[in-house]
Every structure is written in structure tokens, then in C-alpha cells.
N, C-alpha and C positions, 0 to 999 in steps of 0.2 A: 552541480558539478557536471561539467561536459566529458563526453566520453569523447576517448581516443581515437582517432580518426582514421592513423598511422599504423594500424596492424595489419599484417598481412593475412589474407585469407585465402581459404580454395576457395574454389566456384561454388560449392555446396556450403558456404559461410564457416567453414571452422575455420580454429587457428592453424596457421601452417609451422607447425615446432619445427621442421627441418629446414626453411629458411633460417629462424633465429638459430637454430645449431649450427649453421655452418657459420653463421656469421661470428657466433664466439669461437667457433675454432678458427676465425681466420686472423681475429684481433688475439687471441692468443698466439697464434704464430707470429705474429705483427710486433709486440709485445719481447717474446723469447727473444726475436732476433736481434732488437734494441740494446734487449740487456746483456747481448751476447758483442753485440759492437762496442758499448762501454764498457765489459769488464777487458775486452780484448784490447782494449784503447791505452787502458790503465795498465794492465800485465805486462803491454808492451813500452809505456814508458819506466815504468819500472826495472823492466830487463835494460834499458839502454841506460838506464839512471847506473843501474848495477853493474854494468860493462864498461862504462866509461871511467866511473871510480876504482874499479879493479884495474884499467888499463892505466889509468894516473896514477895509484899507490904501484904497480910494478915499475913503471917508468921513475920514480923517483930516487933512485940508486944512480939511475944514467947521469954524466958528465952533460952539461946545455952544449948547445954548439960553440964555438970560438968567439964568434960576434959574442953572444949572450954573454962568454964568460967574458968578455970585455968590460959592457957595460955594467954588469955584476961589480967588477973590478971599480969600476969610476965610480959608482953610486957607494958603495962602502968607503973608497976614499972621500967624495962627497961630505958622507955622512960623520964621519971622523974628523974633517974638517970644520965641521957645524958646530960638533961637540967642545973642540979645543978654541978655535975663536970665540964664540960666542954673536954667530955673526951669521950673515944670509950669506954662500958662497953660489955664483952660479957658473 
């Protein structure tokens, strides 16, 4: 077995443990920040999933615009048409 070549040393040949420490505290910082951008990723489509169906369920009491109730209007006769012929109306 070959020894590791890759270790850091002082001048006087020990290990140097305060390299390796700062290095795990820097991948742990590295790490936090990660999972701190995907929970915030998620929180926040969540809140807009949540905002948007709250803003759709209030809004569905409202009248559509006039155009809308228009085509509203044609597409149920349309469809009542389909029903009573038995036929493609276009």
C-alpha cells in the first residue's frame, strides 16, 4: 500500500489539523448555503402556488368581461346545438 502523498504538513513534518479545519468549515458553509437556496426555492414557489389559487378562488364570484360573456354565450349555444342535432355545428 502506497502512502498518501496529499497531506498537508508544517515544516517540522506534522499534520497540519487547522488546514483540514478550515476546509470543513468552509464546505460546511458551502453546503448550508445550498440547502438554504433550495429550501428558499421551494418556500417560494409554494407561496406563489398559494397566492395564485387564493387570488383565482376570490376572483371566481366576479362577472368575466363582456367579450368573455359573449363567447360564453355562443359556446353554450354551440353546445346545445350539438346536443339537439346530433350533428358537428361550426
Amino acid at each position: 500500500m502506497q502512502p498518501n502523498l496529499d497531506i498537508h504538513r508544517h515544516s517540522d513534518g506534522s499534520m497540519d489539523f487547522d488546514f483540514y479545519r478550515r476546509r470543513a468549515s468552509r464546505l460546511r458553509r458551502l453546503y448550508k448555503r445550498l440547502i438554504f437556496k433550495q429550501w428558499l426555492a421551494q418556500a417560494t414557489a409554494i407561496t406563489l402556488f398559494v397566492l395564485s389559487t387564493a387570488k383565482s378562488l376570490s376572483c371566481a364570484g366576479e362577472r368575466p368581461p363582456q367579450r368573455a360573456r359573449g363567447l360564453i354565450r355562443a359556446s353554450a349555444l354551440t353546445m346545445l346545438l350539438r346536443r339537439r342535432v346530433g350533428g358537428a355545428v361550426s
